[in-house]
N, C-alpha and C positions, 0 to 999 in steps of 0.2 A: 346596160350602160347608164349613167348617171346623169340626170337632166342638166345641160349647160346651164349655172346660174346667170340670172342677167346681171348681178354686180359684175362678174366677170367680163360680159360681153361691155358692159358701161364702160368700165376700167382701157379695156383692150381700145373701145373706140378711140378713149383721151390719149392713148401714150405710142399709139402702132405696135411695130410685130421686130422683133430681129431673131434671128438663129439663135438656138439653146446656146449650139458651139462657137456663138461671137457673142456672146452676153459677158463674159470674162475678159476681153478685149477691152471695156471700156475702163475709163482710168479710174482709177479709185477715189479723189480728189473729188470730183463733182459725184458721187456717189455720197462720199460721207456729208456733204452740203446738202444734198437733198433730201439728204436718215436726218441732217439738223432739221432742217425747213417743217419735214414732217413730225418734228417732236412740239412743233407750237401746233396741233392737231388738239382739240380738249378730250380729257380721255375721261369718259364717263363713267367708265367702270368703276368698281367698289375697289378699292383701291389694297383693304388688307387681301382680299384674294388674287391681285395682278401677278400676274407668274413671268409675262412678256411683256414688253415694249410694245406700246402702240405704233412707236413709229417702226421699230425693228419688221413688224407685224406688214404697215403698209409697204414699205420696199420691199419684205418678199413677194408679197402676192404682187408687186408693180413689175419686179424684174419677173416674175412666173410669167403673169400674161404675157408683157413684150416676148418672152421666149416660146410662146406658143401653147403653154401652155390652159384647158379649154376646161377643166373642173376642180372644182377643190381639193382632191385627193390628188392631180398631178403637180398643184399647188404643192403640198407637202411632200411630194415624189423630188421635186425639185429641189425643196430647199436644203432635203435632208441630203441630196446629191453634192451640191454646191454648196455646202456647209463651212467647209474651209475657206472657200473665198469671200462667201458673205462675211466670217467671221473680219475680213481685213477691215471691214467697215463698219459692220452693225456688233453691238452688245451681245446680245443673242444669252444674256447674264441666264437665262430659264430654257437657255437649250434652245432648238428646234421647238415650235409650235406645231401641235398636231393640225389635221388639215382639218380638224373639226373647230379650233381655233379658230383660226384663221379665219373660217367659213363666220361663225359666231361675232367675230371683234369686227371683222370688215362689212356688216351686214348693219353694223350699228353706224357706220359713217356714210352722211349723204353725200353722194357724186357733185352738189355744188361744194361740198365743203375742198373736198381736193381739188377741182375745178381751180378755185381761190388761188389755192397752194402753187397750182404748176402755174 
């Protein structure tokens, strides 16, 4: 089994926990508001190789954790799950992010930086 990252455990502390199967219950409205919020994030990557959305990127992995999810690979287990209903909000223009992604992009952003945000 895969060592818990502590971004994950960070992230989990800031936002709590809900049910996988009530994570689709909340409204989409204040979803797309907070995919905006998270687009004023600086995205430091090189910019001709971005494939994803930094912010598309941070709401996966934000609704992942609150859903319980506990590594980066159920990170991707999820999103590719919930694919369609992410898609109601997020861009997602480069598809699903692999969980190696995800893991790489959110590793680059400090826990005060989102702290900010929420």
């Amino acid at each position: 089994m895969a060592k818990k990252a502590a971004k994950i455990k960070e992230i989990r502390d800031m936002m709590g926990q809900v049910r996988e199967s009530a994570i689709e219950k909340v409204k989409i409205t204040p979803l797309k508001e907070l995919a905006q919020e998270f687009s004023t994030i600086p995205d430091r990557r090189f910019q001709p190789y971005v494939e994803h959305k930094l912010s598309d990127i941070v709401m996966i992995t934000l609704l992942a954790v609150m859903s319980e999810a506990d590594e980066w690979i159920e990170i991707g287990i999820f999103a590719k799950k919930k694919e369609g209903w992410l898609r109601s909000f997020l861009e997602l223009s480069g598809g699903i992010p692999s969980h190696d992604t995800i893991q790489r992009v959110m590793s680059q952003i400090t826990g005060s930086l989102l702290y900010s945000l929420t």
